[in-house]
C-alpha positions in Angstrom: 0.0 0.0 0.0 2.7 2.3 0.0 2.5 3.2 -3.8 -0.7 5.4 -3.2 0.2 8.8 -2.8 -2.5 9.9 -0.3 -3.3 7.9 2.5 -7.3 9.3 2.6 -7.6 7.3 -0.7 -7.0 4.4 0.7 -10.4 2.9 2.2 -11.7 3.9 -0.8 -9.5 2.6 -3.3 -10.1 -0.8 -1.1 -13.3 -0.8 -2.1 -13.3 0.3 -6.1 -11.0 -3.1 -5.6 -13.8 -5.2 -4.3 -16.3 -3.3 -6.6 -14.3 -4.2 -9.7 -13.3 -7.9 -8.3 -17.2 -8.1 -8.0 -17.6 -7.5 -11.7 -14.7 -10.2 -12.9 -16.5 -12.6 -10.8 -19.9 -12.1 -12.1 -18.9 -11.9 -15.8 -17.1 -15.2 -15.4 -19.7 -16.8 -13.8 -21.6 -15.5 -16.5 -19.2 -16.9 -19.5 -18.8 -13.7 -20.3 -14.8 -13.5 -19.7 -12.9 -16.9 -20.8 -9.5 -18.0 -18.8 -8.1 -17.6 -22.0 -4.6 -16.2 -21.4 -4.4 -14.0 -24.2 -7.7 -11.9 -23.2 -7.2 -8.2 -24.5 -4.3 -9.3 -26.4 -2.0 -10.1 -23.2 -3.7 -9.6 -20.4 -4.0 -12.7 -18.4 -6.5 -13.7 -15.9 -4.1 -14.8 -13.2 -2.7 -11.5 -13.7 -5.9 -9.3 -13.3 -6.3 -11.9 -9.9 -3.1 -10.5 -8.8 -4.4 -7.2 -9.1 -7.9 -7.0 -7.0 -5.6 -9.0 -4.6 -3.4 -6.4 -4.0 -5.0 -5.6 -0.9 -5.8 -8.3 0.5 -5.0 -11.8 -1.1 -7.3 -13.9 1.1 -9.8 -12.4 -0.4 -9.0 -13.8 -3.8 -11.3 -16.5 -4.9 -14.2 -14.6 -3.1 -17.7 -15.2 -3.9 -20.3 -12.7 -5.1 -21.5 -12.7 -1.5 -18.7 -12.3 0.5 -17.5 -9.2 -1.6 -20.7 -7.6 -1.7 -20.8 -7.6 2.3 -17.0 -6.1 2.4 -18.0 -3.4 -0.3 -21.0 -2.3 2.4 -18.7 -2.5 5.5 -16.1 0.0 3.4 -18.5 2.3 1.8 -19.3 4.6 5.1 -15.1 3.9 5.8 -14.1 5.1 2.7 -16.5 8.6 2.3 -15.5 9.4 5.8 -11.8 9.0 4.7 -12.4 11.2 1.7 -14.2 13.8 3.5 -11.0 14.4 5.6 -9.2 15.4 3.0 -9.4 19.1 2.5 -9.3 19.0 -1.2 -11.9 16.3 -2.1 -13.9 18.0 0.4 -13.7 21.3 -1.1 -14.9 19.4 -4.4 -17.4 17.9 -3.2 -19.0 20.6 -1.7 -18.5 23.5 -4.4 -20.4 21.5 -6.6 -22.9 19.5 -4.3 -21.4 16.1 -5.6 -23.6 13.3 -4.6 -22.3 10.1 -3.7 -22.5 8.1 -6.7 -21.0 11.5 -8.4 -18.1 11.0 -6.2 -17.9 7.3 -6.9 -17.6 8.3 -11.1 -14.8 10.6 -9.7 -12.8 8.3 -8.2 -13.3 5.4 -10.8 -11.8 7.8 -13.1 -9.2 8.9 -10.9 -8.0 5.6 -9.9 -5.3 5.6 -12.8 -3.4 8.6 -11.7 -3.1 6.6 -8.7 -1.9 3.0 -9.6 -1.1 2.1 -12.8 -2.9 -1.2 -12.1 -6.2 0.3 -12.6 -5.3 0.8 -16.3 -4.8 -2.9 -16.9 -8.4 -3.8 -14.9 -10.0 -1.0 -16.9 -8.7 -2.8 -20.4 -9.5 -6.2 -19.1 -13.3 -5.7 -18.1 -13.5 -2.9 -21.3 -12.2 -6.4 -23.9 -10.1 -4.4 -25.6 -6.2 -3.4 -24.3 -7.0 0.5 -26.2 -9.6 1.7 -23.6 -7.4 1.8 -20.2 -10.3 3.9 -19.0 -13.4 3.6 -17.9 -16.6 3.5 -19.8 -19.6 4.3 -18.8 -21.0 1.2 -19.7 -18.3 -0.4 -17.5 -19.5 2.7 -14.9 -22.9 1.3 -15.0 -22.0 -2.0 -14.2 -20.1 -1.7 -11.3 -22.3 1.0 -9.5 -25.7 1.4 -10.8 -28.9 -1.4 -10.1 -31.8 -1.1 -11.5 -33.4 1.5 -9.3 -30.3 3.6 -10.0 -29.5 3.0 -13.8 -31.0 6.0 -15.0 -29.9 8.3 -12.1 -26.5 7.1 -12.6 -26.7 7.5 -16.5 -28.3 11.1 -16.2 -25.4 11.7 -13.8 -22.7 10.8 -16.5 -24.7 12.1 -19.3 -24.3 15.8 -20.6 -26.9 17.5 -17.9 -25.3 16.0 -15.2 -22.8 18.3 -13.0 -20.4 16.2 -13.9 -19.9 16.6 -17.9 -21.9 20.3 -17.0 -19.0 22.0 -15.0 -15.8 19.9 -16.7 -15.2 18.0 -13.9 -14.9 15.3 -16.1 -14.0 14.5 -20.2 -15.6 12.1 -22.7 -12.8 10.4 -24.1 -12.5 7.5 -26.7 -15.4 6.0 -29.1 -18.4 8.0 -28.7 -17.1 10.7 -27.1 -19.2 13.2 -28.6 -22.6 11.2 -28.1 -24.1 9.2 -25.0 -22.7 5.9 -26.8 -22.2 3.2 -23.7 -18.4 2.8 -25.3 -17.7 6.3 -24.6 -14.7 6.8 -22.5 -14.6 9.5 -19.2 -11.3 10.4 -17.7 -11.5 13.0 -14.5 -10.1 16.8 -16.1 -6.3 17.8 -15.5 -6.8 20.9 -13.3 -9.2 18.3 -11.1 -6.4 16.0 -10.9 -4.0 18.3 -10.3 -6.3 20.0 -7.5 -7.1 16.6 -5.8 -3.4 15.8 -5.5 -1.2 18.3 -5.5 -3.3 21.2 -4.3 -2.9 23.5 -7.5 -5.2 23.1 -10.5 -3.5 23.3 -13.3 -4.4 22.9 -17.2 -1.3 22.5 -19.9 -4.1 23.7 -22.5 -4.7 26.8 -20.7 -1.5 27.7 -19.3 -0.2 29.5 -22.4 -2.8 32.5 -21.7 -3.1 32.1 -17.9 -1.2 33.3 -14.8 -2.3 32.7 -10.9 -1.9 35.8 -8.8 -2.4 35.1 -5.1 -3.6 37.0 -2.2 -0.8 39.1 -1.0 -0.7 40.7 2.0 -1.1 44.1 0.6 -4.3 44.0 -0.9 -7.8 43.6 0.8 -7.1 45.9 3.9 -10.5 47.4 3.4 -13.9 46.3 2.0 -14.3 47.5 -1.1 -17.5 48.6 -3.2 -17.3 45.4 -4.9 -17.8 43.4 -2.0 -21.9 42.1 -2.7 -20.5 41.4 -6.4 -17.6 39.3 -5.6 -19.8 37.5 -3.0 -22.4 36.8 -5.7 -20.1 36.2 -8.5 -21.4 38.6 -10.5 -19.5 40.2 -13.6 -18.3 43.3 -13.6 -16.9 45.1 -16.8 -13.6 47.3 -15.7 -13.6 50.1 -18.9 -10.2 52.0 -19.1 -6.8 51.6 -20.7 -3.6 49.4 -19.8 -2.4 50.6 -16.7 -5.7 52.5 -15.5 -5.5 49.8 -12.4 -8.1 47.6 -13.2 -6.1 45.0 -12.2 -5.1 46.7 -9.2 -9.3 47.3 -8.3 -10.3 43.3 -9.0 -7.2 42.5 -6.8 -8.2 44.6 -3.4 -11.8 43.7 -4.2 -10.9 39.7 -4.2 -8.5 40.0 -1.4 -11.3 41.2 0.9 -12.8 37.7 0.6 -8.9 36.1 0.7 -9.4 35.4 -2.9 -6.9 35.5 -5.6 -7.4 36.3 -9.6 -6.9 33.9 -12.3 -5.8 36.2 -14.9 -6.3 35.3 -18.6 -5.4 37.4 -21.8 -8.1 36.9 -23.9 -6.4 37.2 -27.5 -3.8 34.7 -26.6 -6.4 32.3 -25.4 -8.3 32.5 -28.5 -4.9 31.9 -30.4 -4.4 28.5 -28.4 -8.0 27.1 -29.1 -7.4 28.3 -33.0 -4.4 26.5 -32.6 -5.6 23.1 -30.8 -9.0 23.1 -32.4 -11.0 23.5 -29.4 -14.2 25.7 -28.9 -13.9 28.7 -26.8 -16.6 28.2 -25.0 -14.8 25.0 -23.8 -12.1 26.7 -22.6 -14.2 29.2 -20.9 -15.8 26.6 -18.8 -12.0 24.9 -17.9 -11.0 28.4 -16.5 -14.3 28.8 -14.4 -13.3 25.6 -13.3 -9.7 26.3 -12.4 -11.2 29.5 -10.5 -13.6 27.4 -8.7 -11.4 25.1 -7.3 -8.6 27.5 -6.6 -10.8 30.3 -4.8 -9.9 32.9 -7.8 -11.9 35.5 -9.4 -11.8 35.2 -13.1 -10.1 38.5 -14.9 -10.4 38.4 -18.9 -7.9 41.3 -20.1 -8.3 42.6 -23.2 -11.7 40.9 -24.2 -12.3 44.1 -26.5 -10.2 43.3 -28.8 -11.9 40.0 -29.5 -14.4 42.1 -31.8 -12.0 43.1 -34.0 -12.3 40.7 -36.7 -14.9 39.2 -39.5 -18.6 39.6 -37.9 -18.6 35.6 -37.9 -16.2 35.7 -35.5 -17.8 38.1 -33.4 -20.7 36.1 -33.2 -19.1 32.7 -32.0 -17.4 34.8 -29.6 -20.2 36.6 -28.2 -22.1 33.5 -28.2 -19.1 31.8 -26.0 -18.6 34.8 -23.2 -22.5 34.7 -22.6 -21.7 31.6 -21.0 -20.6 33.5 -18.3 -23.3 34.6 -16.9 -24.2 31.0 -15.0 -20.6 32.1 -13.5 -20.1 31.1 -9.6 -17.4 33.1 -9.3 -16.5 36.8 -9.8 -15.2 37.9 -13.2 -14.1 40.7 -14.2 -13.9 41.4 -18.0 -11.4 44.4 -18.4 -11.9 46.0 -22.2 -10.9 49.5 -23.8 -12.7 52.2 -23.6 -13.5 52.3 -27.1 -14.5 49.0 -27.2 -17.9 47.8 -28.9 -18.1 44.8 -26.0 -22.0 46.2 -25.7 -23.3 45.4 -29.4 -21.9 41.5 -29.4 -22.9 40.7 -25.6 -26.0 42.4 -25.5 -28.0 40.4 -22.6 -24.7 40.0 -20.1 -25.7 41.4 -16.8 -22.6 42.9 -15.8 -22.5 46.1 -13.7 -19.9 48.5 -15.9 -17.2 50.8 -13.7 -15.3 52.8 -15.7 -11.9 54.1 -15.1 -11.0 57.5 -16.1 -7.5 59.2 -16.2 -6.5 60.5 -12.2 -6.9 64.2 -11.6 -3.9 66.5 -10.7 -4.2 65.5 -6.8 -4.6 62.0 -7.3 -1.7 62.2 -9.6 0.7 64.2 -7.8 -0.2 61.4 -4.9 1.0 58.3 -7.2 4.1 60.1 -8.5 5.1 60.5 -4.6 4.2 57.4 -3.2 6.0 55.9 -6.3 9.0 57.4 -6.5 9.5 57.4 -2.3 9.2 53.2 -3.0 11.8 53.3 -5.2 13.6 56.1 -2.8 14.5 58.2 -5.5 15.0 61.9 -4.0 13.3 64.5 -6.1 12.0 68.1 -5.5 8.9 68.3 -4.7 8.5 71.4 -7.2 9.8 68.7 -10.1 7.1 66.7 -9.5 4.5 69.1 -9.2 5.4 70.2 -12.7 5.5 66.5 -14.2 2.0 65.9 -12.6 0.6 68.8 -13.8 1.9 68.5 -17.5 1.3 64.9 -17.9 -1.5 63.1 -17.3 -0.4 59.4 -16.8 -2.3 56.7 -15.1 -1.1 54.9 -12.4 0.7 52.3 -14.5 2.3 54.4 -16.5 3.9 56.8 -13.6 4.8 53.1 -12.0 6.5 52.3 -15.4 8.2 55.8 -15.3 9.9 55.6 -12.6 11.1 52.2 -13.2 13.1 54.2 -15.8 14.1 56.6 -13.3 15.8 53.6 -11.4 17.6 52.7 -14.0 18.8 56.5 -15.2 20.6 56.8 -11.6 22.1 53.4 -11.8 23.8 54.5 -15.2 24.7 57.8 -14.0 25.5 59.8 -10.9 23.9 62.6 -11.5 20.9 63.7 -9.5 17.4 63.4 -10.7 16.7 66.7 -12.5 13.0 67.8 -13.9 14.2 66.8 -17.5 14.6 63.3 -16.2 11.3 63.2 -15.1 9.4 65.1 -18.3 11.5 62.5 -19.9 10.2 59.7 -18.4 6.7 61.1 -18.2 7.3 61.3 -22.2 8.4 57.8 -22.8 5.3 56.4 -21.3 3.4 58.3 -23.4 3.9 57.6 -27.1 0.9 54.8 -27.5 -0.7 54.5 -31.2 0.2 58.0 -32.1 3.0 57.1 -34.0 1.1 55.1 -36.9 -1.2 57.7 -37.3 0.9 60.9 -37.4 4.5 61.9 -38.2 6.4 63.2 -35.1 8.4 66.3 -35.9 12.1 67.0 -34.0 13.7 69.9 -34.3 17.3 71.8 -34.2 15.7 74.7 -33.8 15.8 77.4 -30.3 14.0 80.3 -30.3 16.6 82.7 -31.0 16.0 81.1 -34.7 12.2 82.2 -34.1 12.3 85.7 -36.2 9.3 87.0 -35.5 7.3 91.0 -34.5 7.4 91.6 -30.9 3.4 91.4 -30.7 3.7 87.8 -31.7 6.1 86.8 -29.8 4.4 87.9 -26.6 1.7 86.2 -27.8 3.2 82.9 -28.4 4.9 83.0 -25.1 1.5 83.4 -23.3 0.3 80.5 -25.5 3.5 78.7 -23.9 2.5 79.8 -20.4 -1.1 78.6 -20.9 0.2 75.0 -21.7 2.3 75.0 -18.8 -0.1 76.6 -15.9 -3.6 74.9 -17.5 -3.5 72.3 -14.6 -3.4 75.0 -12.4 -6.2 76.9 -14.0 -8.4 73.8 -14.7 -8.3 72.0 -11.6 -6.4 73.5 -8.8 -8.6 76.6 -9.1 -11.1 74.8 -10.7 -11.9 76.6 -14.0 -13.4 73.5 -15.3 -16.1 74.0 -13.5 -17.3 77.6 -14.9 -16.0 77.1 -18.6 -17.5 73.1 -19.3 -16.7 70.6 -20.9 -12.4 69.9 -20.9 -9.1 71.3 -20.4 -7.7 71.7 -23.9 -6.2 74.5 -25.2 -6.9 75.4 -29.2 -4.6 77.4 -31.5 -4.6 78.7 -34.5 -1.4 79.7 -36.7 -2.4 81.5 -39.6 -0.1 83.6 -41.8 1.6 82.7 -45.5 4.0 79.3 -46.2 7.3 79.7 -44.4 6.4 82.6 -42.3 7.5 80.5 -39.5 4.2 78.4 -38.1 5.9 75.0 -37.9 8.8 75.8 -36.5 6.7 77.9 -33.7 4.9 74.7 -33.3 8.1 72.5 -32.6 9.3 75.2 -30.1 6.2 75.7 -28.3 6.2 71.5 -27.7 10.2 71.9 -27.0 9.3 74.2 -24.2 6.4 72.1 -22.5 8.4 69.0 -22.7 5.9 67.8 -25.0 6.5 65.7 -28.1 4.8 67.8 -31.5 3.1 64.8 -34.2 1.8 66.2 -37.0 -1.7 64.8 -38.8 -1.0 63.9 -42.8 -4.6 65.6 -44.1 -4.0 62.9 -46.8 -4.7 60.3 -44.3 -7.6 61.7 -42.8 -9.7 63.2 -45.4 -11.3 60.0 -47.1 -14.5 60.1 -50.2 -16.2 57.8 -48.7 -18.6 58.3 -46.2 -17.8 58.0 -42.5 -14.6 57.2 -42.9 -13.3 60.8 -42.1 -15.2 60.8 -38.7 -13.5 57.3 -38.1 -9.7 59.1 -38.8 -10.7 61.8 -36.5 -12.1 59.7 -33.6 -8.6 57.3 -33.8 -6.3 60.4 -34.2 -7.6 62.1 -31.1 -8.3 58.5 -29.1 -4.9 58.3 -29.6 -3.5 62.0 -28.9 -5.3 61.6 -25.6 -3.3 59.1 -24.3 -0.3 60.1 -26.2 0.2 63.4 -23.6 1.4 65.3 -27.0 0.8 68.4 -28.8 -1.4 67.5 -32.4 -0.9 69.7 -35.4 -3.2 70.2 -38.6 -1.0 71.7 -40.9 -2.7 73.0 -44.0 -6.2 73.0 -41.7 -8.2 74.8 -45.0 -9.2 71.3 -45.7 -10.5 70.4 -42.3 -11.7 74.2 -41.0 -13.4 75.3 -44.4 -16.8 77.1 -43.8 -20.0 74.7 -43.7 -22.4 75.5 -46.9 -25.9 75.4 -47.7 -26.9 72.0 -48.3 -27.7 71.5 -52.5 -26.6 68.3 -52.5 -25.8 64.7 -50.4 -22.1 65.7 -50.5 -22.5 69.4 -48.9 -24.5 67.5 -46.5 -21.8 64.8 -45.5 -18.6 67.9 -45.7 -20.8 70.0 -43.3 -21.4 66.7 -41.1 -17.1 65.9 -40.8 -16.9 69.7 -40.3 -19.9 69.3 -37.1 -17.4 66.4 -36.0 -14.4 67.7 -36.1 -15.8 70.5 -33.8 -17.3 68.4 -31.6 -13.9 66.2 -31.4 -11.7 69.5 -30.8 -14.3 70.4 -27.8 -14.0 67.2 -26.1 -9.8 66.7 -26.4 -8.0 67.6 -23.1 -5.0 68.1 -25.1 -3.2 70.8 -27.3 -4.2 71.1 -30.8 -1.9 73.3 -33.0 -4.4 74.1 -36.2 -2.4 76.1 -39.1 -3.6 78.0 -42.3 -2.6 80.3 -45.1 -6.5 81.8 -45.3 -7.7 82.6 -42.1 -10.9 84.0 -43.7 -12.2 80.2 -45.0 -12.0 79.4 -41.3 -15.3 78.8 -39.8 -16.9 81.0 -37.8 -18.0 77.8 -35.1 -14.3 76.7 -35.0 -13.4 80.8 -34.1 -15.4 81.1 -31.4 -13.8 77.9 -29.4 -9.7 79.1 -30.5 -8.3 79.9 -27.1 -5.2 81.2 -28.9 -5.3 83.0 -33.1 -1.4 83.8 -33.8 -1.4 85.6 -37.2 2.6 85.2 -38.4 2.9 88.0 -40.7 5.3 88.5 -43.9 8.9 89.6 -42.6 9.5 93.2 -43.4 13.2 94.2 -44.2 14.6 94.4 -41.1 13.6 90.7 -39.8 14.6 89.5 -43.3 18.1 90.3 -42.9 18.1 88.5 -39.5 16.3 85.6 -41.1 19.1 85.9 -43.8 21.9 86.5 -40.8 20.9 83.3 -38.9 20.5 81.2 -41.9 24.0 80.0 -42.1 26.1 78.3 -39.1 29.5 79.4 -37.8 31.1 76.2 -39.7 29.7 78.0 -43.4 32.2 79.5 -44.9 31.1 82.9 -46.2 33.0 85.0 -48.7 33.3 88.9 -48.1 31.5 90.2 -51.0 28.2 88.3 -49.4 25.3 91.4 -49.0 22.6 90.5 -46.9 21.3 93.8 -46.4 20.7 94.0 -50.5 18.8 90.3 -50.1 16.9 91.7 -47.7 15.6 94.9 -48.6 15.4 94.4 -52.4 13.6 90.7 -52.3 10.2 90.2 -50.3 10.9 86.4 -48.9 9.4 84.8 -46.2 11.4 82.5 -43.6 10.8 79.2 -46.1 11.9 81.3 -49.5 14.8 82.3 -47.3 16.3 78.6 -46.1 15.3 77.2 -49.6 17.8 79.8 -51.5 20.5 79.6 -48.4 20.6 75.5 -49.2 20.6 76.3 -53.2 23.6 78.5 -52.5 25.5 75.9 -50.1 24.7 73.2 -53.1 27.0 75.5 -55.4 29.4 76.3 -53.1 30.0 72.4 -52.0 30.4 71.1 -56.1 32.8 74.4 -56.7 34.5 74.0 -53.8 34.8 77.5 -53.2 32.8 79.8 -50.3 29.6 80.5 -50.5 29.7 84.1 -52.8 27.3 86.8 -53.8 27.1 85.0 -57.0 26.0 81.7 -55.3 23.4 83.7 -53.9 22.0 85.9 -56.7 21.9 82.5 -58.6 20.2 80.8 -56.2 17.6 83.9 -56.0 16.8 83.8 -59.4 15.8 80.6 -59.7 13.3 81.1 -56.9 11.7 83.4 -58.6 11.6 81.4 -61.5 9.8 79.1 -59.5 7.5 81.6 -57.9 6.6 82.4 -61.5 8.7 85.5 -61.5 11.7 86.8 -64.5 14.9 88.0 -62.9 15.5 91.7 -64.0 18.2 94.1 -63.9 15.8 96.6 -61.9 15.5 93.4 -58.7 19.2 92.8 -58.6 20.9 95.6 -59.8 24.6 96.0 -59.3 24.3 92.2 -58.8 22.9 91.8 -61.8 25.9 90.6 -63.8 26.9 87.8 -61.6 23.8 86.1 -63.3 25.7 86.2 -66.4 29.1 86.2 -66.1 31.2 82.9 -65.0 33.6 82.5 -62.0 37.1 82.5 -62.6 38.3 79.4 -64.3 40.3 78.3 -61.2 37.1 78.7 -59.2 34.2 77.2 -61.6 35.8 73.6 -62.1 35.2 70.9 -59.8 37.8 69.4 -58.0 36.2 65.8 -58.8 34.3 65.7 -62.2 32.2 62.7 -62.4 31.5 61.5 -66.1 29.0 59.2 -67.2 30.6 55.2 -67.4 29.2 55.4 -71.0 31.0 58.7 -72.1 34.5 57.3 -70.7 33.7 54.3 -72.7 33.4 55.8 -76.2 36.8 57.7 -75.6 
């Protein structure tokens, strides 16, 4: 007896002996089993005798009688052995097994505890294949005739049994009632019965146990009824909005733990095995069951992204939830469209929004105190206010915080943490617009004084709109969000982008600019659809967005002649609406400020007109152009360039670049001839004839060559073909 591995199985084991000694004896008195020694291909009579006689060998050679009186006197012995054990007890009475439930159970069990039930199992089944019970054999060893259809109903697909996974059809018939079929107890019920743990190799791919730990659960939480009435509870928010974090403390308080499941990798194991979802579903209520777990499904939103077939079979499987007997929590995006596929799922919805300025000055301290990183206490009021993280992203920041003062020694500035703050930040924004870096400081910003003061109060706005919003609670009085609206208008390279970058540069913000192209569609809706991802995604991006070329976007709504006035005036209404609801910057820029409409003027918190540079900012645009590391000739007038040629900033770099071209394939300094060439063919360009009366006493240098010395090339590069012919 030393080979079992729990001694609480014992009595009963003793008796499945007896019961299947019983049946040998009865289908050999019945001619129903031969001595022939090659029974089930090898297995010998005298062999299975051996067996049953493992316990006790006097008893070999019983009769029908005898064995029947020593199965009685162990039945109440072996259920009050069982019941001891914790686990089988637990069992038993989370699903209210009765006792001929519990004798199926252990029949099927037997095999994980002595081999030698496999070889009675393939002797009585007459065939060596089926080392399981059947429930024909089932039948036969427990059920009478009063009991034959109790016993069948309880092994049949109604019964708890089959109902709750507690145990699998295996074999011939497997999908039917067939008396052949096959039953084996499921792995995370074997697992649970003797080791403690249950535990699934099919499911452990998408599944990871999270315990009770001693900090969660030190208060009841407002979940408390629902985890107590296993209810379901959707948890709306995005990845690291602490879901998680909420289904934990409310578990704890009942000392449970969470069985946590990612839904889209689950799906891709049952794709991958060929099993139904709906199976697996009912293996991981199982698991949670046995274990004491609430059920968390992450990402179950993003199940109803693909063909509507597919939505359907999954819809159709999570509904099964809702005979759940434990909590679960089903933990989808914001966005997500969960409501349209499970429409009847009574599940209480809590929705989890980004943390104010309080709550998020509170996790940046607490945070960065576990981590004992010593920071001002100014720094992280600026980092709070300017970037609103949730708490798994400022947990995730200051991770990299840890690791920046183990590279270096210096001390943890403000940059470090706008830096970090930034990094968490990024999201989806990046697919659907082009971030823009700049060189750029603001002495390169050549602008009137008037502007200037009023982009630096646009900067100061960005900065001090936490304050404004929440701390003195603006919100309030004003509505509706916290965003901030600007408008750049002015002509093309008067300066607008590179304001833009600056502003962002200042803030600590990153600047992504939206490709019109990519947003603009013909057909209809799908504009609105651009818009709603753009700004889903700015929000959580924490960056500044910028519509360059807004005409397309801002155009005045029309009268209505027509279906496609109707639908422009429509993306026009929801773009609006959009712009009203962001909580972010939004940088809008234009060359007509008139075709603006008048709907989207009266919301613009900041309009920066960035006018043509006059003379005198032309010749500092002209000034600043080229870097210390250009080499300039003497002859080079930027006075004349300024004053005689009405550029903006853009007309300005384009020529400077043209010039430094020449200069580079002469290998000479850039001249006044460089220049003047590179002028003229700008206006070319703009439509434009150079004339004697624009560049005067330059005028010649448009003609005339450079000295010989100066006009070759040092390297002349020929065609392989012209070399050839020579």
């Amino acid at each position: 007896m030393s080979y079992l591995p729990r001694a609480s199985f014992q009595p009963a084991l003793q008796r499945l002996d007896l019961l299947l000694h019983r049946e040998i004896l009865r289908l050999r008195a019945a001619y129903q089993l031969s001595l022939d020694e090659f029974r089930g291909l090898y297995v010998s009579d005298s062999q299975v005798d051996a067996l049953v006689g493992q316990w006790n060998r006097e008893q070999q050679g019983s009769d029908l009688e005898s064995l029947q009186s020593m199965i009685s006197e162990l039945e109440d012995a072996g259920r009050t052995s069982l019941a001891a054990d914790r686990n089988w007890n637990h069992l038993v009475s989370t699903f209210g097994l009765t006792p001929v439930e519990q004798d199926f159970i252990l029949l099927a069990l037997a095999p994980q505890l002595a081999l030698k039930y496999e070889t009675l199992y393939a002797y009585l089944n007459n065939d060596i294949t089926r080392k399981y019970p059947t429930i024909d054999l089932a039948l036969r060893m427990l059920a009478d005739d009063d009991t034959y259809v109790s016993c069948r109903l309880a092994l049949g697909p109604r019964g708890v049994l089959l109902r709750e996974q507690l145990i699998e059809r295996i074999g011939s018939g497997s999908d039917g009632v067939s008396l052949a079929a096959g039953f084996r107890v499921s792995p995370s019920v074997v697992s649970y019965l003797l080791e403690g743990i249950p535990c699934d190799d099919r499911l452990l791919p998408a599944c990871e146990y999270l315990s009770c730990s001693p900090g969660y659960g030190n208060s009841r939480s407002q979940s408390s009824d629902s985890v107590a009435r296993g209810t379901i509870e959707v948890l709306e928010g995005e990845l690291g909005a602490g879901r998680l974090m909420y289904a934990r403390e409310s578990l704890a308080d009942f000392g449970k733990g969470v069985l946590y499941v990612e839904m889209p990798s689950l799906v891709m194991a049952c794709n991958t095995c060929g099993e139904r979802l709906d199976v697996q579903l009912q293996r991981l209520l199982l698991q949670a069951r046995l274990c004491r777990m609430g059920l968390y499904l992450n990402n179950v939103g993003r199940l109803f992204e693909g063909e509507t077939r597919e939505r359907r079979e999954i819809g159709a499987a999570l509904m099964l939830l809702r005979k759940s007997a434990v909590p679960v929590y089903l933990a989808v995006a914001s966005s997500a469209v969960w409501r349209e596929w499970l429409p009847g799922l009574p599940a209480r919805v809590r929705q989890f929004t980004d943390p104010d300025l309080p709550r998020r000055l509170q996790l940046w301290q607490a945070a960065l105190a576990a981590r004992r990183l010593p920071v001002d206490a100014g720094d992280i009021q600026v980092v709070a206010d300017r970037f609103v993280l949730n708490p798994g992203q400022i947990a995730a920041a200051v991770t990299t915080l840890v690791d920046a003062c183990q590279a270096g020694s210096d001390p943890l500035s403000v940059d470090h943490l706008l830096t970090a703050a930034r990094e968490q930040s990024v999201g989806d924004i990046g697919k659907l617009a082009d971030k823009i870096n700049t060189t750029h400081r603001w002495e390169d910003l050549v602008l009137p004084r008037a502007t200037l003061a009023r982009v630096n109060e646009a900067v100061a706005a960005i900065i001090n709109r936490g304050m404004v919003y929440q701390q003195w609670q603006m919100r309030r009085r004003t509505g509706g969000n916290s965003g901030l609206m600007m408008l750049f208008s002015g002509s093309s390279g008067t300066g607008k982008t590179m304001c833009a970058s600056l502003i962002a540069q200042a803030v600590g913000f990153d600047l992504y600019c939206i490709d019109l192209s990519s947003v603009v569609s013909k057909y209809i809706g799908e504009t609105e659809k651009n818009l709603d991802r753009i700004f889903n995604a700015a929000r959580r991006a924490n960056c500044i967005v910028f519509f360059d070329e807004a005409d397309a976007l801002l155009g005045k709504r029309s009268e209505v002649k027509d279906a496609h006035d109707r639908y422009a005036n429509v993306e026009v209404a929801y773009l609006l609406q959009k712009m009203e609801q962001h909580d972010g910057v939004v940088i809008m820029a234009t060359n007509i400020a008139k075709n603006i409409d008048t709907a989207f003027s009266r919301r613009l918190h900041y309009t920066i007109d960035f006018p043509r540079p006059n003379a005198e900012h032309r010749e500092s645009l002209w000034r600043g152009m080229f870097p210390s590391e250009v080499p300039l000739a003497e002859d080079v007038d930027f006075t004349f360039l300024a004053r005689h040629f009405e550029g903006t900033g853009g007309d300005i770099k384009t020529i400077a670049l043209d010039a430094a071209m020449q200069a580079a394939g002469s290998a000479q300094q850039i001249n006044m001839q460089c220049l003047v060439r590179a002028m003229a063919r700008q206006l070319i360009k703009q439509g434009k004839a150079p004339s004697a009366a624009d560049f005067k006493q330059y005028y010649p240098l448009l003609e005339s060559n450079v000295e010989s010395g100066r006009t070759r090339s040092r390297r002349v590069v020929r065609h392989p073909k012209a070399v050839a012919e020579q």
